[in-house]
N, C-alpha and C positions, 0 to 999 in steps of 0.2 A: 868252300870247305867248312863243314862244319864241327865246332868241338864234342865230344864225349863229354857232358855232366857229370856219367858215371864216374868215370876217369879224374876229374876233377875233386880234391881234397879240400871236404868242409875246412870252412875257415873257424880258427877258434881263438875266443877274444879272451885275451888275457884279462886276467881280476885285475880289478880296479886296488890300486896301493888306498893305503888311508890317507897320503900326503894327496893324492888326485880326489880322494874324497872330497876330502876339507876343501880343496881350492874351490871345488863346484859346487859346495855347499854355498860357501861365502861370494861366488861369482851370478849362485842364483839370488840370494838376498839384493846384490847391488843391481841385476836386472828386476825384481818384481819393485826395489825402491823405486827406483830410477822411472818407472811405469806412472808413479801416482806423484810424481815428483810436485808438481805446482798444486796438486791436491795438499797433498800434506804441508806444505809453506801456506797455503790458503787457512787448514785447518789450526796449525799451531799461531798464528794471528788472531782469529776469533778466539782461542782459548785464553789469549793474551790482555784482548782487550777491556775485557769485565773485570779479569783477575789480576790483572801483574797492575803494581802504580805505576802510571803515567804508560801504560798499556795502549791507551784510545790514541794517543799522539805518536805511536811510534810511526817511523819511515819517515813519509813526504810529508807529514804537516812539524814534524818534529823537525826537520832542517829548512823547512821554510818560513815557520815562524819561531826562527831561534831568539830569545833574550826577550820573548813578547809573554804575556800571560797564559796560560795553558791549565786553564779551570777542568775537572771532571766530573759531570754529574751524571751519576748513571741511572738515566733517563729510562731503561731497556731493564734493567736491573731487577724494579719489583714484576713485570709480566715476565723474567724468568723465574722468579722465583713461586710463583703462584703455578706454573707448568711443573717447578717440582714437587711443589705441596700437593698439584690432581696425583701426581704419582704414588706420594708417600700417602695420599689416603687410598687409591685405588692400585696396589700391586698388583702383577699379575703372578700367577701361579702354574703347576701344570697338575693336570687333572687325566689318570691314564684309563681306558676304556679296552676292552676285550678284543683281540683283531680278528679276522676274518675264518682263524683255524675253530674248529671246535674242541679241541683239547684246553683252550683257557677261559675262566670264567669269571665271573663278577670277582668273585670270593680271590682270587690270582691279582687281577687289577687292582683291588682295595688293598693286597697285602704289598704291590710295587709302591700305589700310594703312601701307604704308612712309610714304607721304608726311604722312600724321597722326600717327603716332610722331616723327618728325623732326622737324615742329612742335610737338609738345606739350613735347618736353623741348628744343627750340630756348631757350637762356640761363634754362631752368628755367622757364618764364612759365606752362606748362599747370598741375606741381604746387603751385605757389605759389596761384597761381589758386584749384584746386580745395581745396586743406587749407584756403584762407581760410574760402572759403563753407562745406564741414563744423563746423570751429571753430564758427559763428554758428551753425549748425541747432543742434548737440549743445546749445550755451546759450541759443537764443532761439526755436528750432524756424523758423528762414529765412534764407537766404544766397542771393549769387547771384554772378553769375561773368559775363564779356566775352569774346568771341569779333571781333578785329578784323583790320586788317591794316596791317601794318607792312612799310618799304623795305627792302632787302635791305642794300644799300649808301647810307644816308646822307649819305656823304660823297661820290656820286658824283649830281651832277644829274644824268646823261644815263642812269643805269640808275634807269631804273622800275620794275623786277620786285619784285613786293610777293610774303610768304608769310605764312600766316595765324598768330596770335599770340593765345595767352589773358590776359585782363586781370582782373586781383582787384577785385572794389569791397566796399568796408568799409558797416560798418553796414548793410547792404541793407536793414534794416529800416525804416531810415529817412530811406534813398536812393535805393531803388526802386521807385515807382509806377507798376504796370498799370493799366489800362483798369479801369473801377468793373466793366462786365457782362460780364468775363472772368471765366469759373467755374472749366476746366481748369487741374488740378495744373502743367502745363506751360505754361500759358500760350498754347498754343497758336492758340488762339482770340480773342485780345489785339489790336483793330486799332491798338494805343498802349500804348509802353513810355518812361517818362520817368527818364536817371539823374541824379541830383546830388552834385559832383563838387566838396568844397571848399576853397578857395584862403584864406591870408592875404589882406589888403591888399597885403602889400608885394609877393607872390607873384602874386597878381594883375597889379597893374600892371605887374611884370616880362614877362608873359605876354601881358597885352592893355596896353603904352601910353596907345592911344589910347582907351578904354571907362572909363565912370565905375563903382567896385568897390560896385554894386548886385549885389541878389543876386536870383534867379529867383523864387528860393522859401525862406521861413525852415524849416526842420523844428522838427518838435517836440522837446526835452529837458526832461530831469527837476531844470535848472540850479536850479531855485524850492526841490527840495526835498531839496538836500543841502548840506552842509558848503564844498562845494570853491568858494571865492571865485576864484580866479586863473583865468575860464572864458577860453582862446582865442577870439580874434577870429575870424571868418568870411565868406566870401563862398560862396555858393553858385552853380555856375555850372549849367544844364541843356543834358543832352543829349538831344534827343528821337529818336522811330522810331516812322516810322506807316510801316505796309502801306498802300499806294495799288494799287487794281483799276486798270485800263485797257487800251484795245484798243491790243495792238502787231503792227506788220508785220514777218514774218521773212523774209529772202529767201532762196529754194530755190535750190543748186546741185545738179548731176549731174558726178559725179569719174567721168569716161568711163574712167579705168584698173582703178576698182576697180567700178562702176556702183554706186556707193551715191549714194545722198541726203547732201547737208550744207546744214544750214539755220544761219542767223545771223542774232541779234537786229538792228534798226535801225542802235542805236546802235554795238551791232560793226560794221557793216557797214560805216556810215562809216568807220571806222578802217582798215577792213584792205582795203576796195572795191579801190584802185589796186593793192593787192597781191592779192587775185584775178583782176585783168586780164590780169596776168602771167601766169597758168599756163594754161597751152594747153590740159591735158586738165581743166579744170574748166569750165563752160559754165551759164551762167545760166538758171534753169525757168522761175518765179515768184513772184510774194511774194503771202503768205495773210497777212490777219489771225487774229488770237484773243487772248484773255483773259489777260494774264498779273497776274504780282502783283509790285510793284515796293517791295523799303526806302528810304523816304527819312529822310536824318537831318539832323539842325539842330541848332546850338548855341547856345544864348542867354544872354545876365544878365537883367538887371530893366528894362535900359532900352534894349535892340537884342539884335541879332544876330552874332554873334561868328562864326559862319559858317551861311552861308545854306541851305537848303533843296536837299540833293542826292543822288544815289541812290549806292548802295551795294549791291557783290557781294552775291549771294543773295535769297532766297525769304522766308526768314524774319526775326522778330527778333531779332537777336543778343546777346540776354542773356537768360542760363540759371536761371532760379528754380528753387533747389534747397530742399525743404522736410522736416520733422522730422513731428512728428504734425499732420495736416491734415486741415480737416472743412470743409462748407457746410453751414451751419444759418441758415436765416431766411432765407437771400438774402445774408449776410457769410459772411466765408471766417475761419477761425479756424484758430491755427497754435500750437504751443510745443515743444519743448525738454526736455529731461532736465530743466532745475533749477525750471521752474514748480510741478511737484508735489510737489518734494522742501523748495520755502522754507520754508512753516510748522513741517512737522517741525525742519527745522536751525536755526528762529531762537528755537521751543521749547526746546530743548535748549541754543544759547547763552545765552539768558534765565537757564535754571537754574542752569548752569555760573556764569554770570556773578555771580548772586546769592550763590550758595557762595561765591566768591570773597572777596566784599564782606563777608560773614558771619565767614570766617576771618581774615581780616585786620583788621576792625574789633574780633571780638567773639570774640577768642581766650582770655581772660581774665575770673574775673568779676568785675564793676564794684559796689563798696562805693558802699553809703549813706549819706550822712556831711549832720549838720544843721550849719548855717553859723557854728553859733559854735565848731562842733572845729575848722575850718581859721584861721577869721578871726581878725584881731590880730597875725596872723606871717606877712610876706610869706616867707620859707622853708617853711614849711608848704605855703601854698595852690599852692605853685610847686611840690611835692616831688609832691600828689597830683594836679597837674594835667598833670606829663611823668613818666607811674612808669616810663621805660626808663631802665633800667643803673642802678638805686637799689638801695642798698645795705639801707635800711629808709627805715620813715616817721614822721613824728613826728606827734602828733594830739594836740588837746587836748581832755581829759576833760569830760562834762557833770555839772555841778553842780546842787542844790539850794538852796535856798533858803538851810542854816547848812555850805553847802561838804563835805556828802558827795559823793564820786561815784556819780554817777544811770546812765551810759553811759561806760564804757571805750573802747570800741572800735566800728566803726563801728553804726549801724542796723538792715543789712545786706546783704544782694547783687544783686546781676540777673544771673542766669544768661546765659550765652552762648546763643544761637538753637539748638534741635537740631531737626536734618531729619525734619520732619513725612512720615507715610507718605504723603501723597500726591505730594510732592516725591520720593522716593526712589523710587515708584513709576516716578513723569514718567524719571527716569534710567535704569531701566531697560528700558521700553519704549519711548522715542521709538528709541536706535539700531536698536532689533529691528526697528520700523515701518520705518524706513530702508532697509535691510539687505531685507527683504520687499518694499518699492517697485524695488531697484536689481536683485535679484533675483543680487546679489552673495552669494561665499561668505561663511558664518560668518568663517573666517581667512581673512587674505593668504597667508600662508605655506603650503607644500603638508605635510598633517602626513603623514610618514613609517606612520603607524599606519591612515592611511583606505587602503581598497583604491580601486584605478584608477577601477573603476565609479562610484561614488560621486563622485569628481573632476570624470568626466566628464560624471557628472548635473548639478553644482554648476555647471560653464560650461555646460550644457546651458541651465540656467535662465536664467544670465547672456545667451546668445545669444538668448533667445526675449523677453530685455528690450528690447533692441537692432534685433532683425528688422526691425520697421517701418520704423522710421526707415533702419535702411542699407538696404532696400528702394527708399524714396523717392528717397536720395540715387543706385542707379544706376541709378531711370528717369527723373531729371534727367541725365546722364551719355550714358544712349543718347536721347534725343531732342539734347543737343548734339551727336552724333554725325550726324542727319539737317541739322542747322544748318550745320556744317562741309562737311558733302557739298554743299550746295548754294551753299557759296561756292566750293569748290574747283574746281566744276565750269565756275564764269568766270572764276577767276585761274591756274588752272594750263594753259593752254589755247595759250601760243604756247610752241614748239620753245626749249626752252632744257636746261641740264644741271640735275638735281637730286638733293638729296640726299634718302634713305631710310635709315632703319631695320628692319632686320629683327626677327621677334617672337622670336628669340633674343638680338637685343642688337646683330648684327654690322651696320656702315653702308656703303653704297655709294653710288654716284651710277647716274643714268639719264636719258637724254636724252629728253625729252617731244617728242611727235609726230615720231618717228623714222620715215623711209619704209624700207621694209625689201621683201624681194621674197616675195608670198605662196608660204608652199609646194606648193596645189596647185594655183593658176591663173600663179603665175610672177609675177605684177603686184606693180606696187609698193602697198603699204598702210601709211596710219599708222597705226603703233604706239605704246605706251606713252600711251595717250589714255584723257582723261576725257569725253570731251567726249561728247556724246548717249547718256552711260552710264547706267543707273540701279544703285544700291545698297540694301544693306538694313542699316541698324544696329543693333545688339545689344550689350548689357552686356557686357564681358566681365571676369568675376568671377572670384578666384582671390587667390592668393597674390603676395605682390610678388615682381619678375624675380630680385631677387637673393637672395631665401632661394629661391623654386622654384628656382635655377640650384646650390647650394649642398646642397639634396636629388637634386638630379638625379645631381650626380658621388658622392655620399657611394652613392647605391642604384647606380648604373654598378660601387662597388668592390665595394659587397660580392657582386654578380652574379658580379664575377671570382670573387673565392676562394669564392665554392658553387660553381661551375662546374669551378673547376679541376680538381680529381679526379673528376670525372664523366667514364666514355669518350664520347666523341663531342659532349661541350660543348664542346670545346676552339673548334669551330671559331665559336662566339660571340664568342670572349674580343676580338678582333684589334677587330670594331664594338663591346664595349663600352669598350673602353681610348680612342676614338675620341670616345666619346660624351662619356667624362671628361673629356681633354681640352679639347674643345671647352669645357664647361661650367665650367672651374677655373678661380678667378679668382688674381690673382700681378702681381709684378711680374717682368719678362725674358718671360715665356710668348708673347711675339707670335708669334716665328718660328715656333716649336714648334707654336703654335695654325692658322696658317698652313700649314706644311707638313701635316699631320692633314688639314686643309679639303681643302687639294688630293687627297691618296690617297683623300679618303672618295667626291670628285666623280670620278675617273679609276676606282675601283673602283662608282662607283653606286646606293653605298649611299645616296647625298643628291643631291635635285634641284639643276640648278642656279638662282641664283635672279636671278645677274646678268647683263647682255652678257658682263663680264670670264671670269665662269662658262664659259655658252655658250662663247666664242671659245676657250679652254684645251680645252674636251671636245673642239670641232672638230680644233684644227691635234692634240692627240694623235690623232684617229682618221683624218687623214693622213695622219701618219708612219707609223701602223699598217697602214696599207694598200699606202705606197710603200717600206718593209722588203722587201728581198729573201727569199723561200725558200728555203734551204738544201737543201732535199730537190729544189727545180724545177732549183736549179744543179745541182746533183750528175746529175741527169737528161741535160740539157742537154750537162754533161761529155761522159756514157758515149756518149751519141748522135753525138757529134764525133768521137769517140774512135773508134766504129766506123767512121766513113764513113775515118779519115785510111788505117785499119788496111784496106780494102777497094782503096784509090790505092795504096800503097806496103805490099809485105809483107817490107818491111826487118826483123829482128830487131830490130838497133836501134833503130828506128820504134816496133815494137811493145812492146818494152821500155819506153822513154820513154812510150807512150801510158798504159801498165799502173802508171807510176811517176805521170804525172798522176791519173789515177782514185784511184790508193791518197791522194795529198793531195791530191782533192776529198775522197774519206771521210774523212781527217781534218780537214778545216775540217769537214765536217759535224758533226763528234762534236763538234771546237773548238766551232762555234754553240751547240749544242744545249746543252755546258758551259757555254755566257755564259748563256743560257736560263736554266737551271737556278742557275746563280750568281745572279743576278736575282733569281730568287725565294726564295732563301737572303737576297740582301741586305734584300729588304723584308721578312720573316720576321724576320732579324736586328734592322732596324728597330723591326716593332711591339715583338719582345720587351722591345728595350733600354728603346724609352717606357714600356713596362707596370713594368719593374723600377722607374723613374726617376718614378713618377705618386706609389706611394707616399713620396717624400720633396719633391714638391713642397707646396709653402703653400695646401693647398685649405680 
């Protein structure tokens, strides 16, 4: 017998309360912990060891050699610290490039750049950001970084214009939980990212009044197995981020001035609907569904919702797992750090050191034998050989016999002091070499005046090939936050307002977003300066920090000049590189100087321009340039007058007087053509005097 489907009443699943919410919020946190669990106890140990005192001795060497010496030298110490200095000279960047549609252009890409440079060093929050999560990779091999958005003006309720902001979060290691069957380095793949974010009590309740300072989720620490009694109090508060799929409806307009398509999400629509009603040449098509993918984020403690369940700018999850050495093995994800491989060696090596210590100091001296009736009977004796510092001599009493000869003078006799057995002196001299071979650091710090170049630059050759991977990982965490950023920008940068940009040389400008401008070859108005239905491509972009590349830039600009100089026909380089220095010299007073250079480099061409202010300068000069009179059309103009006067009237004096005008048309002509050439004397003059004046500036 079989059942009727038809007949059969769909089942329908009751809403989820917010009390079943939360419970599965906080029962997925303690499954994605739970997943990396001896991960993160691995990881918060290696953070321990460099940074916390008496860090290298926690656990098993801490309870097995209790009450014994416990020296720290950090042995590992300057090879990380030289990993962080390749960093902080060579940052990584991102650098965004036109994608595959034909509706965006160079000119679209350069203006997403400006606008992510402007953010990232907006009140420092991008490098702060990123050196944090570096710092954790180089010591725990994981870090990770925020990507949010913050008001422009805080103090103004009625301005709502948000720009996008990077946020540091600390420990990620044991703050930030993905999704258990997310595999991808980045994350990508992640439908759930959970951060924990911790507050005092007293900090709390400042914060949330009204909420009891429970915590979402305890993390794990290693408080059981070290020294430091005085642990901080905590509240853990969680932020979560799921990607939710669902079908949204967009509605199609037609911009009848430019005939392009403009589509907009739902929820835009709402917003801005009364203000497309308004525009006469915009006229409404249809609205399509399709698939999009939506962030929502939530904040909770342990016993509610601190704010509730709502969506957020962008595509993706906004937070950037940035990783060290990375592998999946089993079905876990395994991660570390410079100092995982290097702890055994360096806690061998303080072990020894340590011992020497305790060896020199106890047992510098050697210790006499002495039977108890030489000291006993004279509390000044037993006291003289029980503290022998700054003893002048010692007094001892003689052993006797039976009829009072003496048996024993002087003591019994000695115990040598400890000497360093070969395999101890061994352990000293190979653990630093093992070291040294793991960090792939030179022999010396010092550069010896005696090794040739080659040699040097094989020794950081090696040191670089230590490091590779890892700075590797670090900027394709960097360019995937680059695709993260694109796609918030591309729904908060989206209403007609002024903004500021930086240029990839360093100079800042403003530009007005969705500016209607008239096309140049259909005449029609078009907005400009838009992100909007753009697509980009992101990419690392690798290199030297802005201010040493800007600092080689003008030092190779000088010395171009003086090989040039005596060269015939180099001369005419010299003017764009004296240009180039300038630009590039850093100082204090250099604005105007740097400024006027910008302008002759745009009026002569040598540089695009890159702003409207640009544009509008190149414009009105090349209509003064066109509305300048001729000197040669006047002088024409003249003689042609001149004849017709000289054809009416053949007065002498007529013609005299005509002959006497002609003669001073040609000399204004000659006048002109001397301003002419004055002119270009004075900017001649110009470049020279800067070029003389470049070498005594502060570059």
């Amino acid at each position: 017998m079989s059942l009727d489907i038809k007949d059969k009443e769909p089942i329908i699943q009751e809403p989820e309360s917010e009390d079943e919410m939360l419970n599965r919020f906080k029962q997925d946190i303690i499954n994605d912990a739970d997943a990396v669990e001896n991960q993160r106890d691995a990881a918060e140990e290696d953070m321990r060891f460099l940074n916390v005192i008496g860090g290298m001795w926690e656990g098993f060497f801490e309870r097995e050699l209790e009450n014994r010496v416990k020296l720290q030298f950090p042995i590992i110490g300057n090879f990380l610290n030289r990993v962080q200095a390749e960093w902080n000279q060579n940052r990584v960047g991102v650098e965004y490039k036109p994608g595959d549609d034909m509706k965006t252009s160079d000119n679209d890409a350069e203006l997403l750049n400006g606008i992510h440079r402007a953010d990232f060093r907006r009140r420092g929050s991008g490098k702060k950001a990123i050196d944090n999560a570096v710092l954790e990779v180089i010591n725990c091999g994981y870090g990770c970084y925020e990507l949010g958005e913050d008001f422009i003006d805080t103090d103004d309720p009625e301005n709502d214009l948000q720009r996008i902001e990077w946020r540091s979060i600390f420990n990620a290691y044991n703050t930030v939980f993905w999704e258990d069957a997310s595999q991808m380095i980045d994350k990508s793949d992640a439908r759930r990212c959970t951060k924990l974010k911790r507050f005092t009590r007293k900090s709390f309740l400042a914060e949330f009044p009204d909420n009891s300072p429970v915590s979402a989720y305890e993390p794990h620490n290693r408080n059981f197995d070290n020294f430091i009694t005085n642990q901080a109090d905590g509240v853990f508060v969680a932020t979560r981020y799921e990607i939710i799929e669902e079908d949204e409806i967009v509605f199609i307009y037609n911009n009848l001035v430019t005939g392009e398509v403009q589509t907009y999400p739902e929820e835009r629509h709402k917003e801005i609907e009364d203000e497309l009603k308004k525009i006469d040449f915009l006229t409404k098509v249809r609205e399509r569904k399709f698939k999009t993918k939506k962030i929502m984020k939530s904040v909770f403690n342990g016993d509610s919702f601190l704010e509730k369940p709502r969506r957020i700018s962008g595509q993706f999850i906004p937070v950037i797992p940035v990783f060290g050495h990375r592998i999946y093995v089993g079905g876990t994800e395994w991660y570390k750090g410079f100092v995982r491989d290097l702890k055994d060696a360096s806690r061998l090596l303080n072990q020894q050191l340590s011992q020497l210590s305790e060896n020199a100091s106890g047992n510098g001296a050697d210790k006499p034998i002495l039977d108890p009736d030489q000291v006993q009977g004279d509390p000044a004796i037993m006291d003289s050989w029980a503290n022998p510092t700054n003893k002048s001599y010692f007094l001892l009493n003689a052993l006797r016999d039976e009829d009072g000869k003496i048996v024993q003078a002087g003591p019994l006799g000695y115990v040598k002091p400890a000497q360093l057995d070969g395999s101890t002196a061994g352990l000293l001299n190979m653990v630093p070499q093992l070291i040294q071979q793991f960090t792939g650091s030179a022999p010396q710090e010092t550069v010896d005046p005696d090794r040739s170049g080659k040699a040097i630059k094989e020794a950081r050759k090696i040191q670089d090939l230590t490091t590779q991977p890892v700075m590797e990982n670090i900027a394709s965490a960097i360019e995937w936050s680059g695709v993260v950023y694109a796609s918030k920008a591309a729904e908060l940068y989206t209403t007609p307002r002024i903004i500021r940009t930086i240029g990839k040389d360093g100079s800042e400008s403003t530009i007005q977003l969705m500016k209607l401008v008239p096309d140049e070859e259909t005449g029609k108005l078009i907005e400009s300066n838009t992100l909007d239905r753009k697509k980009f491509r992101a990419f690392a972009d690798i290199g030297p920090q802005y201010e040493t590349l800007r600092q080689e830039t003008t030092d190779t600009a000088l010395q171009m000049i003086d090989t040039l100089a005596p060269i015939p026909g180099a001369q005419a380089f010299i003017p764009e590189l004296v240009g180039v220095a300038i630009e590039n010299m850093t100082g204090t007073g250099l604005e105007s100087i740097k400024k006027l250079n910008r302008k002759i480099r745009l009026l002569q061409g040598t540089i695009e321009p890159q702003t409207d202010e640009d544009k509008q300068m190149i414009l009105e000069a090349q209509q003064a340039q066109a509305n300048q009179a001729d000197p040669q059309a006047e002088l024409l103009e003249a003689v042609k007058g001149q004849q017709e006067a000289e054809a009416r009237n053949l007065d002498a004096a007529t013609i005299e007087k005509g002959a006497s005008a002609v003669l001073k048309q040609a000399q204004a002509q000659k006048t002109l053509a001397d301003i002419e050439t004055s002119q270009a004397k004075t900017l001649a003059d110009i470049r020279s005097q800067v070029f003389q004046n470049v070498q005594s500036l502060p570059i």
